[in-house]
C-alpha positions in Angstrom: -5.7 19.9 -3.1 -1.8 19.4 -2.5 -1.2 16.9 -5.0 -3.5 14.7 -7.0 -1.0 11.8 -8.0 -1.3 10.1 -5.2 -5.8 10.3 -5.5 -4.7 9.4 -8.7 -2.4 6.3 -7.6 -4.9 5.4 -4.7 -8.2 5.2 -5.9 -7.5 2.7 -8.4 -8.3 -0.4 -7.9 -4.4 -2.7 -7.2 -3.1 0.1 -5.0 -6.4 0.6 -3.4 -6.0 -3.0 -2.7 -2.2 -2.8 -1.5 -2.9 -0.2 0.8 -5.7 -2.8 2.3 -3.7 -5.6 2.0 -1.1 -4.2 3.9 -3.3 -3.2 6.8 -4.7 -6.8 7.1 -0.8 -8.0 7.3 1.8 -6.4 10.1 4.5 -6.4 7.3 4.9 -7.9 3.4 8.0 -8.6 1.4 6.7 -6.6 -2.0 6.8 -9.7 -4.1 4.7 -11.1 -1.6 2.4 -8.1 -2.2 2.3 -8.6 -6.1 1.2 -12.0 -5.6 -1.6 -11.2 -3.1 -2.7 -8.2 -5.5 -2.5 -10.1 -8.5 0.0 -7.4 -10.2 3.4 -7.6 -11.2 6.9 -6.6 -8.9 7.3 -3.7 -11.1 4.1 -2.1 -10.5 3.8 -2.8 -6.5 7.2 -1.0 -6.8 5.8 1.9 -8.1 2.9 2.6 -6.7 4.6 2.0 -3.2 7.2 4.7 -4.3 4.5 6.7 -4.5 3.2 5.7 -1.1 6.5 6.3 0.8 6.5 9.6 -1.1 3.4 10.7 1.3 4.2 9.4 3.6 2.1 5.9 3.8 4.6 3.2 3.7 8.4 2.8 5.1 10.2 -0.1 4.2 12.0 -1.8 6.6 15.5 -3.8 5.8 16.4 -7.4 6.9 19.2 -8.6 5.7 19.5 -7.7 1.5 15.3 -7.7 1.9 12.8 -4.9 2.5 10.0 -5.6 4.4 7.0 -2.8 3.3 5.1 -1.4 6.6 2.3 1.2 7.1 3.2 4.1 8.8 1.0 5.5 11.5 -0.3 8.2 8.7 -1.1 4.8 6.1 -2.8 2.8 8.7 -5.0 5.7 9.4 -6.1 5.9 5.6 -6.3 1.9 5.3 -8.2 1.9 8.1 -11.1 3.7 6.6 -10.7 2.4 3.3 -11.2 -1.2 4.4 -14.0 0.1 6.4 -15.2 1.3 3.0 -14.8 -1.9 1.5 -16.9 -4.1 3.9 -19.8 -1.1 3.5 -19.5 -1.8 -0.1 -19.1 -5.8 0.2 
């Protein structure tokens, strides 16, 4: 396996739920994201660091905002892992 960081970083449960979260939504401000994750700024930040790092996420600027948007290779992944979820639901 290339690099276990990121299983690491996505198989826990508030960046499992990012990655979802963003899927459901076309684009999220990363506050926004906290808030719907129930984590702090800081954290989202991190984790989608560590996203963009692979590849998952881009962010998108508007104005002195980013906006946080799946890339083709993170919709792919959120795809199954929401499918996941509703088998587990």
């Amino acid at each position: 396996m290339k690099d276990k960081k990121i299983i690491n970083t996505l198989f826990r449960e508030k960046p499992f739920m990012m990655i979802v979260s963003l899927y459901e939504k076309d684009s999220i401000y990363a506050s926004s994201l906290a808030k719907l994750v129930d984590c702090t700024y800081s954290h989202v930040v991190k984790v989608l660091k560590e996203f963009s790092k692979h590849g998952l996420v881009e962010f998108k600027k508007q104005g002195r905002i980013k906006k946080v948007i799946l890339t083709k290779k993170g919709k792919e992944l959120a795809r199954h892992l929401k499918i996941a979820l509703d088998v587990l639901s």
